[in-house]
PDB file of N, H, CA, C and O in Angstrom:
ATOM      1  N   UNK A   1     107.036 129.812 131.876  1.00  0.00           N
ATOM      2  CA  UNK A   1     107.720 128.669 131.308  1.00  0.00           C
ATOM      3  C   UNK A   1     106.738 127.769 130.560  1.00  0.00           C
ATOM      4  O   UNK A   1     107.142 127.061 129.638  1.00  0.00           O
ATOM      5  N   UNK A   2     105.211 127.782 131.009  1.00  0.00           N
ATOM      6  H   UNK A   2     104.883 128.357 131.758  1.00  0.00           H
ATOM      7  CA  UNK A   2     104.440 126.512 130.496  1.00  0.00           C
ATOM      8  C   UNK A   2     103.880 127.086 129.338  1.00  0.00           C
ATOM      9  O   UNK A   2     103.596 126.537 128.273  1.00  0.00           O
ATOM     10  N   UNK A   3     103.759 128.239 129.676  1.00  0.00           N
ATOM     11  H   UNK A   3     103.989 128.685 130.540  1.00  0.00           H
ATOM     12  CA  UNK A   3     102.893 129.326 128.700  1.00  0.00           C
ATOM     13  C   UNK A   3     103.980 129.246 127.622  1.00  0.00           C
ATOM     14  O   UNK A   3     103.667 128.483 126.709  1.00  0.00           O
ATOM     15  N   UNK A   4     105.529 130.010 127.450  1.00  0.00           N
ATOM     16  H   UNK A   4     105.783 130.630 128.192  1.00  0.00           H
ATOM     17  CA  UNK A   4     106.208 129.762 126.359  1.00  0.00           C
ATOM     18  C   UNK A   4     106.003 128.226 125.425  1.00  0.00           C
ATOM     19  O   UNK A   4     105.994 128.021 124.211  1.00  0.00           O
ATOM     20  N   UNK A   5     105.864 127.389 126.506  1.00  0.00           N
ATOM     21  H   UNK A   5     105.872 127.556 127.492  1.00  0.00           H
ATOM     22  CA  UNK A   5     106.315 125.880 125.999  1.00  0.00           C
ATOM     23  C   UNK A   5     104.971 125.416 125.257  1.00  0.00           C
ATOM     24  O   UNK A   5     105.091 124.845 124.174  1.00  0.00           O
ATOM     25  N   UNK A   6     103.808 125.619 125.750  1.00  0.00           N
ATOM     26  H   UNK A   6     103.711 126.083 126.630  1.00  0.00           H
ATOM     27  CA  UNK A   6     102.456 126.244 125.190  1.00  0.00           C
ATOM     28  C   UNK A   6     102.532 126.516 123.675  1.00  0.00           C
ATOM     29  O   UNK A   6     102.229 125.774 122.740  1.00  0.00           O
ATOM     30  N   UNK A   7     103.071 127.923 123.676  1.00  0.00           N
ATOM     31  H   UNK A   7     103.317 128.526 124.436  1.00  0.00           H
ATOM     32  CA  UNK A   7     102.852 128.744 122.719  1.00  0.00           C
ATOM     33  C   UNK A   7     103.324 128.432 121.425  1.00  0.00           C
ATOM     34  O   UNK A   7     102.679 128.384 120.377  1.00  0.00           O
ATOM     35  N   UNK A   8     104.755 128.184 121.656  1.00  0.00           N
ATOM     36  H   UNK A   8     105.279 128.222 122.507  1.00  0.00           H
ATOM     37  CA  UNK A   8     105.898 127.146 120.795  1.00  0.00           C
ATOM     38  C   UNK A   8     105.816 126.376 120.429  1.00  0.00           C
ATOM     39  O   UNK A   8     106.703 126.083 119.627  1.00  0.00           O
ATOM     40  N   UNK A   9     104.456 125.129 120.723  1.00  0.00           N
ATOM     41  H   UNK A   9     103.736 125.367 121.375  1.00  0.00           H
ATOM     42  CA  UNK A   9     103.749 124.087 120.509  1.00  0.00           C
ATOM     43  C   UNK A   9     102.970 124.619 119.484  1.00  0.00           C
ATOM     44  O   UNK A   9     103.207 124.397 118.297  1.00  0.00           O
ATOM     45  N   UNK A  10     102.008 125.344 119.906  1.00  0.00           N
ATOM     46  H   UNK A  10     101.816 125.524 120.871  1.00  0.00           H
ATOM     47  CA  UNK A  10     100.851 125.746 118.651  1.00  0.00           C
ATOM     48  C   UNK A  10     101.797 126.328 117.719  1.00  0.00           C
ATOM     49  O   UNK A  10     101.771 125.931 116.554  1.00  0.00           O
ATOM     50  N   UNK A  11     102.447 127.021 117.995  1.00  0.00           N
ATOM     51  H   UNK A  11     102.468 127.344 118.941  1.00  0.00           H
ATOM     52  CA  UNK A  11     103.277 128.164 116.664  1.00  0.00           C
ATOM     53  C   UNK A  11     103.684 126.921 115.155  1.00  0.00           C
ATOM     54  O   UNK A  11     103.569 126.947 113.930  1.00  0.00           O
ATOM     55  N   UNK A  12     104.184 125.966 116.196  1.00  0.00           N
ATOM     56  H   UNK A  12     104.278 125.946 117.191  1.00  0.00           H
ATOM     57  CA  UNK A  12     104.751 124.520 115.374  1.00  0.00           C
ATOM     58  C   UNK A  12     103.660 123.966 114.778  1.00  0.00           C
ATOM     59  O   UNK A  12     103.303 124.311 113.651  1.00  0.00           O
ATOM     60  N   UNK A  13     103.097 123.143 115.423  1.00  0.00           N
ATOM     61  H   UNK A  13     103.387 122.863 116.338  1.00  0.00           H
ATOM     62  CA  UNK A  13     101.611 122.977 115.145  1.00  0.00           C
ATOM     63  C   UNK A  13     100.939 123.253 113.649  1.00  0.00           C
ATOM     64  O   UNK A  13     100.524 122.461 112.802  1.00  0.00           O
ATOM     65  N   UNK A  14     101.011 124.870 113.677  1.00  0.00           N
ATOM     66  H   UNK A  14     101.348 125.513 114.365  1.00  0.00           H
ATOM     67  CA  UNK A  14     100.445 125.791 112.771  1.00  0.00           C
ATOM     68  C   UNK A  14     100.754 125.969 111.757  1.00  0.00           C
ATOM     69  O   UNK A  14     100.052 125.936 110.746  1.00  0.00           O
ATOM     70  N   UNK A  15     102.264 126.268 111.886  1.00  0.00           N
ATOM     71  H   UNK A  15     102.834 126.294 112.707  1.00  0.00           H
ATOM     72  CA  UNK A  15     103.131 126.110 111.080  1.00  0.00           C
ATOM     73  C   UNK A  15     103.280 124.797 109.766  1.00  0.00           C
ATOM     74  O   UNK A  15     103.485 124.844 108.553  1.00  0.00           O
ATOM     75  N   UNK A  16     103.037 123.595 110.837  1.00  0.00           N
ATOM     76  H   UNK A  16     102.871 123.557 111.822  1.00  0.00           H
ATOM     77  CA  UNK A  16     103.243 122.279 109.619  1.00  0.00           C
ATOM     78  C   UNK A  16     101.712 122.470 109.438  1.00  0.00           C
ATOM     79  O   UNK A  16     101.397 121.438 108.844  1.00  0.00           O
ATOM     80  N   UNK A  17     101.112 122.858 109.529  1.00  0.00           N
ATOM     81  H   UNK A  17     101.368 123.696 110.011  1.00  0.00           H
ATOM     82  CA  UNK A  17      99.932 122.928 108.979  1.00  0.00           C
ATOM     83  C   UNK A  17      99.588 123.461 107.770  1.00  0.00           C
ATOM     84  O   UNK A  17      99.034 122.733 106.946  1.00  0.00           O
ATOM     85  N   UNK A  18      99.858 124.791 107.481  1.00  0.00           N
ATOM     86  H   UNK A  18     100.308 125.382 108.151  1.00  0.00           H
ATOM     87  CA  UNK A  18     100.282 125.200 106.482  1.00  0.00           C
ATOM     88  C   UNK A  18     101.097 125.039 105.757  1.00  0.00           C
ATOM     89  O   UNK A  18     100.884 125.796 104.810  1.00  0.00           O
ATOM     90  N   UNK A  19     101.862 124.546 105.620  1.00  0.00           N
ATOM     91  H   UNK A  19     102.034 123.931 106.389  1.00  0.00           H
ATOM     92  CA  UNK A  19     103.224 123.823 105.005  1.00  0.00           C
ATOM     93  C   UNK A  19     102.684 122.481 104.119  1.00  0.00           C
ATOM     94  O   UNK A  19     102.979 122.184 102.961  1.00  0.00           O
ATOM     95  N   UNK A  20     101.832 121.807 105.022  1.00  0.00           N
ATOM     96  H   UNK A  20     101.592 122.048 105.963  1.00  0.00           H
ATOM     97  CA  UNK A  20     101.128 120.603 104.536  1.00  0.00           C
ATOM     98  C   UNK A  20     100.074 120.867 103.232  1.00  0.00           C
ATOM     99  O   UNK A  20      99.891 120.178 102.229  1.00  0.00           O
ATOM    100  N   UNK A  21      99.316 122.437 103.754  1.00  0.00           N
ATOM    101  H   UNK A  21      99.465 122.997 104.569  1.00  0.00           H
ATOM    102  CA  UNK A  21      98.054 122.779 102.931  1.00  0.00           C
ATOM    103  C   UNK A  21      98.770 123.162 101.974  1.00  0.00           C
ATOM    104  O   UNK A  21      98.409 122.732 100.878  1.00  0.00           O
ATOM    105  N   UNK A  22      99.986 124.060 101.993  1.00  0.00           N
ATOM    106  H   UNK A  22     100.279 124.409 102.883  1.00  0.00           H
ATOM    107  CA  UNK A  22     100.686 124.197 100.722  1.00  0.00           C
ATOM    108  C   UNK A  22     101.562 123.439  99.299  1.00  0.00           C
ATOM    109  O   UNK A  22     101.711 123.574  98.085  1.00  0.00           O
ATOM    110  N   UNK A  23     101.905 122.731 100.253  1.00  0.00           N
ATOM    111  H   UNK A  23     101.784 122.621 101.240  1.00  0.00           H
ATOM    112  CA  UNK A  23     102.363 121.014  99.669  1.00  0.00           C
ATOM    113  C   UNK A  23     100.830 120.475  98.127  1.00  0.00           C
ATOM    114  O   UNK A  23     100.891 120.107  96.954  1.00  0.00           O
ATOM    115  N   UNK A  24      99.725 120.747  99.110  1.00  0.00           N
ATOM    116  H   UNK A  24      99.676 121.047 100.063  1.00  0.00           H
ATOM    117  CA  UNK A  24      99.091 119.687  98.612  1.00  0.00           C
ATOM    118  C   UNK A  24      98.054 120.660  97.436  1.00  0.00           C
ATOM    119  O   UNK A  24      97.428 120.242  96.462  1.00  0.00           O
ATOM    120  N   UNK A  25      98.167 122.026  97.953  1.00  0.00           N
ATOM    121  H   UNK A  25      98.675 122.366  98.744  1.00  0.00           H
ATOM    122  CA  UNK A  25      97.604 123.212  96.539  1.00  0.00           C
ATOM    123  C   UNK A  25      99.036 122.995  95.498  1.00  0.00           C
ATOM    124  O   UNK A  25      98.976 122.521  94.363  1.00  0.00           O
ATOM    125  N   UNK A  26      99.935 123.327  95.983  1.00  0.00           N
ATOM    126  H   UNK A  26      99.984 123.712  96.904  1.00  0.00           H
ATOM    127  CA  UNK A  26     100.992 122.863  94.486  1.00  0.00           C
ATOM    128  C   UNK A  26     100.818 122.155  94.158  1.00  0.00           C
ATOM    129  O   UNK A  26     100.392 122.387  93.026  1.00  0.00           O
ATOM    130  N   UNK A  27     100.829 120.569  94.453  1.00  0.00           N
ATOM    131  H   UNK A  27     101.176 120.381  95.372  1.00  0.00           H
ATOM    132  CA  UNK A  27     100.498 119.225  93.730  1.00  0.00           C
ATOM    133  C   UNK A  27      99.119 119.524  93.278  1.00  0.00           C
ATOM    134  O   UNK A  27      99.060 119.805  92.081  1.00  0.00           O
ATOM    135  N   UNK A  28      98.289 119.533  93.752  1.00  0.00           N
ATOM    136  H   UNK A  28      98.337 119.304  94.724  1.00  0.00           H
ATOM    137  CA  UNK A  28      96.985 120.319  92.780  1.00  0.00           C
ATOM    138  C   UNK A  28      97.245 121.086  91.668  1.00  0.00           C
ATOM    139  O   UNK A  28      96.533 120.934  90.675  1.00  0.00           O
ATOM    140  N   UNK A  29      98.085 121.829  91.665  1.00  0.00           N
ATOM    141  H   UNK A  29      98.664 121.953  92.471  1.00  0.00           H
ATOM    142  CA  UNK A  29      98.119 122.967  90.489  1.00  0.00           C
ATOM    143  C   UNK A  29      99.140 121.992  89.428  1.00  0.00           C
ATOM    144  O   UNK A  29      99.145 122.300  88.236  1.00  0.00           O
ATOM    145  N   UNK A  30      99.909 120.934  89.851  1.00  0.00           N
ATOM    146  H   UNK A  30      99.905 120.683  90.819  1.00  0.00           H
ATOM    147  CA  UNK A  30     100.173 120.495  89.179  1.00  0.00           C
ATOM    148  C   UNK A  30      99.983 118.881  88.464  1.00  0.00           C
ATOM    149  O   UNK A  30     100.737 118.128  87.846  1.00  0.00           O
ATOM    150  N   UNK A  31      98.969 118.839  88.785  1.00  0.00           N
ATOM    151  H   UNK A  31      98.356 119.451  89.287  1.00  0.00           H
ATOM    152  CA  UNK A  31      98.583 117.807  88.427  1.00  0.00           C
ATOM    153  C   UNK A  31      97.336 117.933  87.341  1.00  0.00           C
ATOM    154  O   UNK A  31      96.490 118.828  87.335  1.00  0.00           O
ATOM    155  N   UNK A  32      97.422 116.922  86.510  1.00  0.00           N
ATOM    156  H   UNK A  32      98.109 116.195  86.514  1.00  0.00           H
ATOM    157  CA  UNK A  32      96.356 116.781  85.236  1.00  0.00           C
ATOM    158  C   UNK A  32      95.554 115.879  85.506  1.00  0.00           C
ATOM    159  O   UNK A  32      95.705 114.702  85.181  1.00  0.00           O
ATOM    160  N   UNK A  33      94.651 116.320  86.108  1.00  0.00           N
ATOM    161  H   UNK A  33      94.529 117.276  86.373  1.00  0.00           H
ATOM    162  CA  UNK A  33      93.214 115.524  87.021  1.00  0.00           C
ATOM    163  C   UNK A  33      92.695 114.680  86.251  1.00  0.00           C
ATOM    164  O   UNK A  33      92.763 114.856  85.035  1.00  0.00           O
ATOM    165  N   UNK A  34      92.243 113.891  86.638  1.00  0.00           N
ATOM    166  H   UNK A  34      92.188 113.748  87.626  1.00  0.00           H
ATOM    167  CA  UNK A  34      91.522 112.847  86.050  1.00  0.00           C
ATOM    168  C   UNK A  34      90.455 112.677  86.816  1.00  0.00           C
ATOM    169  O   UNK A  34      90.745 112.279  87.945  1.00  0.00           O
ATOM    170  N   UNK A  35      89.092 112.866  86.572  1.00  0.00           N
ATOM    171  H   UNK A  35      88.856 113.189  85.655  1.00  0.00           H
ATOM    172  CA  UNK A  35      88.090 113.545  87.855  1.00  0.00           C
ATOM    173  C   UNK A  35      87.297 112.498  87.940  1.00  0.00           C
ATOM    174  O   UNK A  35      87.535 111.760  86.984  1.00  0.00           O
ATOM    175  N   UNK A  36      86.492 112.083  88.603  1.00  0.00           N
ATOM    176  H   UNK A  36      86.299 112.683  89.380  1.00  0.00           H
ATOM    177  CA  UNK A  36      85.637 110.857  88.809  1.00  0.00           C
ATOM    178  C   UNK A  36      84.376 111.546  89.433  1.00  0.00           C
ATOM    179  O   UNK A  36      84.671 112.405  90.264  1.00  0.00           O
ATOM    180  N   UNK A  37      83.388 111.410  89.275  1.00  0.00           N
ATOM    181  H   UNK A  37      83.149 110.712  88.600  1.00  0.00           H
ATOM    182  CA  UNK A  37      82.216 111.828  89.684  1.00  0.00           C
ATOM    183  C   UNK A  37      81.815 111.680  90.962  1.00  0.00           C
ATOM    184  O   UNK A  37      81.373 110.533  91.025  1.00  0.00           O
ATOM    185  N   UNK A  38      81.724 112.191  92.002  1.00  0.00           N
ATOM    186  H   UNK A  38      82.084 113.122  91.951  1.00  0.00           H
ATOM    187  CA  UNK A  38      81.061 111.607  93.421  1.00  0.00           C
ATOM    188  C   UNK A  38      79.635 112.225  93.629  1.00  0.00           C
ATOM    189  O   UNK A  38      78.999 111.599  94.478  1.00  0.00           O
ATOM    190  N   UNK A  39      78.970 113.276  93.087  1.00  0.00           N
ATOM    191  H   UNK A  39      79.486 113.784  92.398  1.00  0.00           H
ATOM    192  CA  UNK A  39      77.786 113.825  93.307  1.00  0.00           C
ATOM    193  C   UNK A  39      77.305 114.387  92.334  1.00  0.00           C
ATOM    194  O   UNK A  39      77.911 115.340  91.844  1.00  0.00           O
ATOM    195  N   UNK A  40      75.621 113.777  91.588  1.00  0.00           N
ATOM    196  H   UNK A  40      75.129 113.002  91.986  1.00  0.00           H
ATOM    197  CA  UNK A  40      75.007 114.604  90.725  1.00  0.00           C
ATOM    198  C   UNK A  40      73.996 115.521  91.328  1.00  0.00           C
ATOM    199  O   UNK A  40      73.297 114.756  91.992  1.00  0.00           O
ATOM    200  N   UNK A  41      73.647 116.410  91.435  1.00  0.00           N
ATOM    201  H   UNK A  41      74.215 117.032  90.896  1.00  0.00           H
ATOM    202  CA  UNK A  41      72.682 117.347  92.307  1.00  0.00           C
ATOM    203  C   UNK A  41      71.693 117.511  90.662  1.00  0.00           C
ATOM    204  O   UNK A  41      71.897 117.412  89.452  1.00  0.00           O
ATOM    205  N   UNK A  42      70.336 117.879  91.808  1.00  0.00           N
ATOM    206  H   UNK A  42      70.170 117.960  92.791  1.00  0.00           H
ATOM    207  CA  UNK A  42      69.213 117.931  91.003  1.00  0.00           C
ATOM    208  C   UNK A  42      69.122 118.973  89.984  1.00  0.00           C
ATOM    209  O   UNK A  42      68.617 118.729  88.888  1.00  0.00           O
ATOM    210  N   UNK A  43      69.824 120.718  90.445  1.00  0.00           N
ATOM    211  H   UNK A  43      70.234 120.917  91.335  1.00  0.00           H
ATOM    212  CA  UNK A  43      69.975 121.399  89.408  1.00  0.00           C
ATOM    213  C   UNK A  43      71.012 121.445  88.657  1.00  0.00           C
ATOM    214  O   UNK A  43      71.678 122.480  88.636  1.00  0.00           O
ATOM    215  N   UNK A  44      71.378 120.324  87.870  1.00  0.00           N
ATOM    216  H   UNK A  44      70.838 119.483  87.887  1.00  0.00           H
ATOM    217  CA  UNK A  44      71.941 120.033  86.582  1.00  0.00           C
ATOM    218  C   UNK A  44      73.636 120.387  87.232  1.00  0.00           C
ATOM    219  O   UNK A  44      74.431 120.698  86.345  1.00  0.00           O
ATOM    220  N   UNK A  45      74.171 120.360  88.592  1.00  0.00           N
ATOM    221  H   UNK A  45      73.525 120.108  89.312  1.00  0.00           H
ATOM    222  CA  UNK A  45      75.935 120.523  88.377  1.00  0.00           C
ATOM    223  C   UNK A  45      76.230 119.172  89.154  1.00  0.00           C
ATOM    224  O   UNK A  45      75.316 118.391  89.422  1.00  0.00           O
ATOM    225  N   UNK A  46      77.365 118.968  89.454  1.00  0.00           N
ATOM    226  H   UNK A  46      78.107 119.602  89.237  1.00  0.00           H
ATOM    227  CA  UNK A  46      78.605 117.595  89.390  1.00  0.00           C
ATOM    228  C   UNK A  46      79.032 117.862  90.474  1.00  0.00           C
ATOM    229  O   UNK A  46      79.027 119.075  90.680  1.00  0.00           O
ATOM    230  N   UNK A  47      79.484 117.149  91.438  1.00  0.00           N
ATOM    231  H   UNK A  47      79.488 116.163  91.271  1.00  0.00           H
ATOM    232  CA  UNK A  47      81.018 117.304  92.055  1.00  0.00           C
ATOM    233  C   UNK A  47      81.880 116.010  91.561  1.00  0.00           C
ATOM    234  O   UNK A  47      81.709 114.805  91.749  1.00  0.00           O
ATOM    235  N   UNK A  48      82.583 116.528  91.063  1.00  0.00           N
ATOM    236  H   UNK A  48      82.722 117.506  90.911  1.00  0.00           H
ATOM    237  CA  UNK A  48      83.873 115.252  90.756  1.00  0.00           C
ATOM    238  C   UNK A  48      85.002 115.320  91.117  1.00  0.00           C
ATOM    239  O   UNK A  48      85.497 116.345  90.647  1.00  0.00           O
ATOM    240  N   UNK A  49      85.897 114.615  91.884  1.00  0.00           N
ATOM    241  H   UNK A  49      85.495 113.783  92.266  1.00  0.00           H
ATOM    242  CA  UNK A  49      87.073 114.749  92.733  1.00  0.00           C
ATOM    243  C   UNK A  49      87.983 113.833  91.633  1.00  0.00           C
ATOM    244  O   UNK A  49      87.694 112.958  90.816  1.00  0.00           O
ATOM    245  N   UNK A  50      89.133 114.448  92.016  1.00  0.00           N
ATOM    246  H   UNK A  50      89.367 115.159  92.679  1.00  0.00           H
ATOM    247  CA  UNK A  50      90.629 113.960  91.351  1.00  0.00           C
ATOM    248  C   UNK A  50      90.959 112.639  91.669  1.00  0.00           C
ATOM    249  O   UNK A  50      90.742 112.398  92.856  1.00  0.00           O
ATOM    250  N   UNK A  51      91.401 111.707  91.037  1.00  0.00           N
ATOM    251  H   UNK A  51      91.577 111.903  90.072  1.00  0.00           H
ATOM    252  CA  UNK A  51      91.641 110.288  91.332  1.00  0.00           C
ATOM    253  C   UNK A  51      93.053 110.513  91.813  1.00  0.00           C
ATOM    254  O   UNK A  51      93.517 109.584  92.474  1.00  0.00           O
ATOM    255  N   UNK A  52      93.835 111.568  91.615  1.00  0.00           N
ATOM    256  H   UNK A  52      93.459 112.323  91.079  1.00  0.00           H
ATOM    257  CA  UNK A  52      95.062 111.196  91.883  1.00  0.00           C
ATOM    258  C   UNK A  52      95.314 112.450  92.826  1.00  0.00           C
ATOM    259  O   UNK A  52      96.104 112.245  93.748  1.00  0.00           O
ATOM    260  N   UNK A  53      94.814 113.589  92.740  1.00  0.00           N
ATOM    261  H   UNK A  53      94.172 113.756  91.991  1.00  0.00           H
ATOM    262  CA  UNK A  53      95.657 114.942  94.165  1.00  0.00           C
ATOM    263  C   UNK A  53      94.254 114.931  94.863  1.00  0.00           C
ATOM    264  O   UNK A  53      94.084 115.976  95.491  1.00  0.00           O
ATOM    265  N   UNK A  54      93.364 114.198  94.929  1.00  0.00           N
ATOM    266  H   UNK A  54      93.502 113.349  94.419  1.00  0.00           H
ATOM    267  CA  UNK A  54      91.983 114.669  95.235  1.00  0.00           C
ATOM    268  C   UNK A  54      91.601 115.989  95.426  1.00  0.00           C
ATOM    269  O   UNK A  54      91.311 116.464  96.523  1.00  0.00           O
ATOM    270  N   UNK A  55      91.598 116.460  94.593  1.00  0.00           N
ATOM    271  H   UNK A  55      91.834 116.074  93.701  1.00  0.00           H
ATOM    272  CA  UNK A  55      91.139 118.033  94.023  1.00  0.00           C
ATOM    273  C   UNK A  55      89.306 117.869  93.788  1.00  0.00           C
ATOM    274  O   UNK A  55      88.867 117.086  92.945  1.00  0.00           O
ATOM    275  N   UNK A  56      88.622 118.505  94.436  1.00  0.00           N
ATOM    276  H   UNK A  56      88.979 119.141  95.120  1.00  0.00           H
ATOM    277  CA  UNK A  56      87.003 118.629  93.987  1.00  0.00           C
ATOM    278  C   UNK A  56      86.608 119.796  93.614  1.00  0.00           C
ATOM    279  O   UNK A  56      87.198 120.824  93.948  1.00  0.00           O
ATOM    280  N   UNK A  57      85.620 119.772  92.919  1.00  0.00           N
ATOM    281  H   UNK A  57      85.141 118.937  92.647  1.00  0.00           H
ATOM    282  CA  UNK A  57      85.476 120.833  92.253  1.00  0.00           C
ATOM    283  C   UNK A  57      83.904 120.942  92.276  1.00  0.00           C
ATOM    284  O   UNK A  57      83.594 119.817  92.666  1.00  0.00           O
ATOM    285  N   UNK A  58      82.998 121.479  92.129  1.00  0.00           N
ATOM    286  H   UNK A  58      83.249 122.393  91.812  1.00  0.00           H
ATOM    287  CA  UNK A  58      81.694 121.494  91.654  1.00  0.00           C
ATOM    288  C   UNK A  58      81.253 122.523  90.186  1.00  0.00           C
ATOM    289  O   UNK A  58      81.313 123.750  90.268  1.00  0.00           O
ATOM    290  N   UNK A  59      80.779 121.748  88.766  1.00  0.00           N
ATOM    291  H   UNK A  59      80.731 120.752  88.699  1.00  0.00           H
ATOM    292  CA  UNK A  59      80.630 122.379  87.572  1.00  0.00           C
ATOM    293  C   UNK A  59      79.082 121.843  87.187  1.00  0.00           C
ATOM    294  O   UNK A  59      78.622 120.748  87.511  1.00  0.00           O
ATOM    295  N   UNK A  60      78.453 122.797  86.480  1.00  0.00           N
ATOM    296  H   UNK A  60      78.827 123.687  86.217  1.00  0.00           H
ATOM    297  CA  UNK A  60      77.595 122.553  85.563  1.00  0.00           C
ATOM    298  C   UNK A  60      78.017 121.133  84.819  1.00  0.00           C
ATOM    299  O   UNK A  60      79.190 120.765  84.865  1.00  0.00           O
ATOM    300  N   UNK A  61      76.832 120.215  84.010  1.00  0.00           N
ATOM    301  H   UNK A  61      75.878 120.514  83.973  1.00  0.00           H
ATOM    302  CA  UNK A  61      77.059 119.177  83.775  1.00  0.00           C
ATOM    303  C   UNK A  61      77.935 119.750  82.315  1.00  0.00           C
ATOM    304  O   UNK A  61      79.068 119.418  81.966  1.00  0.00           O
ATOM    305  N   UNK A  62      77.106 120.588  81.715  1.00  0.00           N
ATOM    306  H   UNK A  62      76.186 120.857  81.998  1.00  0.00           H
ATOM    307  CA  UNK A  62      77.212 121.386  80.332  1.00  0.00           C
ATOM    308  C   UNK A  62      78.948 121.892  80.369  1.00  0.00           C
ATOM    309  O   UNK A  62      79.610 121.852  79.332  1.00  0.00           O
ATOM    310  N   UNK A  63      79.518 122.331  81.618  1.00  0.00           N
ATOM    311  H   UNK A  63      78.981 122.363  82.460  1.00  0.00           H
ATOM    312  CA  UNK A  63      80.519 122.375  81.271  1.00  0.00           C
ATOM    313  C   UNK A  63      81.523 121.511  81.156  1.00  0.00           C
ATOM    314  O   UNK A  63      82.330 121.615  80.233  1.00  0.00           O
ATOM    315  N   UNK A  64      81.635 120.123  82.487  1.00  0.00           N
ATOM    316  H   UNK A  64      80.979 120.038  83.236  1.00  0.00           H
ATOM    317  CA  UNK A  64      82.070 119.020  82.440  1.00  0.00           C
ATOM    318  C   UNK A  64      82.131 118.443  80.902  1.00  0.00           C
ATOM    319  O   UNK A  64      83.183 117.986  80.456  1.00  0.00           O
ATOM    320  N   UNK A  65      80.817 118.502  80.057  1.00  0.00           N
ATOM    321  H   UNK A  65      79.962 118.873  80.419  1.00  0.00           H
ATOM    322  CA  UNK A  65      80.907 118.080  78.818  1.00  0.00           C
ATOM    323  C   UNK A  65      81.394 118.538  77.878  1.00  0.00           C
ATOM    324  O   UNK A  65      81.225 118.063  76.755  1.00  0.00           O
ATOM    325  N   UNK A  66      82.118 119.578  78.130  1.00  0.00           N
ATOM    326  H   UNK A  66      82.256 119.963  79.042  1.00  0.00           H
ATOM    327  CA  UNK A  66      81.716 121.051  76.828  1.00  0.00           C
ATOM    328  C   UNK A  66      83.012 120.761  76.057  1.00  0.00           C
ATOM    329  O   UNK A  66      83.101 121.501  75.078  1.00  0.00           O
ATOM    330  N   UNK A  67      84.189 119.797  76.212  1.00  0.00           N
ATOM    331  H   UNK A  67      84.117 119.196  77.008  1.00  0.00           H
ATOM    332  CA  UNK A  67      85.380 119.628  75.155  1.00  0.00           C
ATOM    333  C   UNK A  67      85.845 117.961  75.721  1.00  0.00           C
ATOM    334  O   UNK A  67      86.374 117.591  76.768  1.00  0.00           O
ATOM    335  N   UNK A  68      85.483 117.382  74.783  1.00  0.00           N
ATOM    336  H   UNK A  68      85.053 117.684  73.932  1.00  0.00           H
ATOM    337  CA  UNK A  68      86.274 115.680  75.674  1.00  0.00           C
ATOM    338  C   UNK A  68      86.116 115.609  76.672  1.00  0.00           C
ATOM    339  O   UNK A  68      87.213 115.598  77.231  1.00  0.00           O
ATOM    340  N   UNK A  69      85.072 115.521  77.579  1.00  0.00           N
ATOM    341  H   UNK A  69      84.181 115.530  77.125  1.00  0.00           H
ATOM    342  CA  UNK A  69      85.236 115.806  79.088  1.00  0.00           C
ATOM    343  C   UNK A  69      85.805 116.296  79.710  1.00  0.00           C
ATOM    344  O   UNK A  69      85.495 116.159  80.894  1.00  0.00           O
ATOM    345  N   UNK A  70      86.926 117.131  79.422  1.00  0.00           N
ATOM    346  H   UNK A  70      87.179 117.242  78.461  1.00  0.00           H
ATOM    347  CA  UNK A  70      87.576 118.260  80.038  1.00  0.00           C
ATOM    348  C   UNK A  70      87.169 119.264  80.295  1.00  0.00           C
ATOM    349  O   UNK A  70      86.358 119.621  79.440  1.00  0.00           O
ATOM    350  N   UNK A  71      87.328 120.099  81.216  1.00  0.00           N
ATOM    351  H   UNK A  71      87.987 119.809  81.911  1.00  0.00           H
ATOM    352  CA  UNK A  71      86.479 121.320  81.577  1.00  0.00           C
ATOM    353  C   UNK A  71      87.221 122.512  81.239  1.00  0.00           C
ATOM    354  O   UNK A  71      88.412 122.755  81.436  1.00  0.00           O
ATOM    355  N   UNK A  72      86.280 123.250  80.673  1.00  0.00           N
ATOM    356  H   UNK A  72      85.313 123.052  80.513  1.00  0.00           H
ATOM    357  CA  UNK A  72      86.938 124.655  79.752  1.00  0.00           C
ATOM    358  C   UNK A  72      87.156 125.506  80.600  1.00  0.00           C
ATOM    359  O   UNK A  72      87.576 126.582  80.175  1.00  0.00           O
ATOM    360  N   UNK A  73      86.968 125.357  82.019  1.00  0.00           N
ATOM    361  H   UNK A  73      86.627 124.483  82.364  1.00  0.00           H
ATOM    362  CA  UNK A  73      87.079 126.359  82.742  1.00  0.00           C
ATOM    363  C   UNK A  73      88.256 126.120  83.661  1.00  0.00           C
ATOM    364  O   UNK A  73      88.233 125.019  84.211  1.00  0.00           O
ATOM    365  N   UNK A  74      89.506 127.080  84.017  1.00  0.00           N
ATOM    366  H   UNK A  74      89.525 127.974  83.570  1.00  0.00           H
ATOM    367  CA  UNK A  74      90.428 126.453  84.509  1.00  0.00           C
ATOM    368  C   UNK A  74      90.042 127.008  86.051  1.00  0.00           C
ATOM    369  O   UNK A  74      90.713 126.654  87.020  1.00  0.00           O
TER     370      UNK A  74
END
């Protein structure tokens, strides 16, 4: 009985878990980032996170720059 009631817990659990991570990769895929810089590292790449789905990414500076600040790489 504790073990089912247990199990049925995590299954749930797990469940909105993934549900949540999926939620928030679609809104990622659909969203048109607007990236803000949080880390320059010494060999020349970026991390810049999304102001609005917080999406991060890590790029070369060269590519960050390489069209209007948009990145050519999808």
């Amino acid at each position: 009985m504790v073990d089912k009631f247990r199990s049925d817990f995590f299954e749930k659990v797990i469940k909105e878990e993934k549900e949540r991570e999926n939620a928030l990769k679609l809104a990622q895929k659909q969203c048109f980032h607007n990236y803000i810089t949080e880390n320059i590292y010494s060999n020349g790449y970026e991390q810049r996170t999304c102001s609005k789905c917080n999406h991060s990414t890590i790029k070369h500076i060269r590519v960050w720059n390489a069209k209007n600040g948009q990145c050519i790489i999808a």
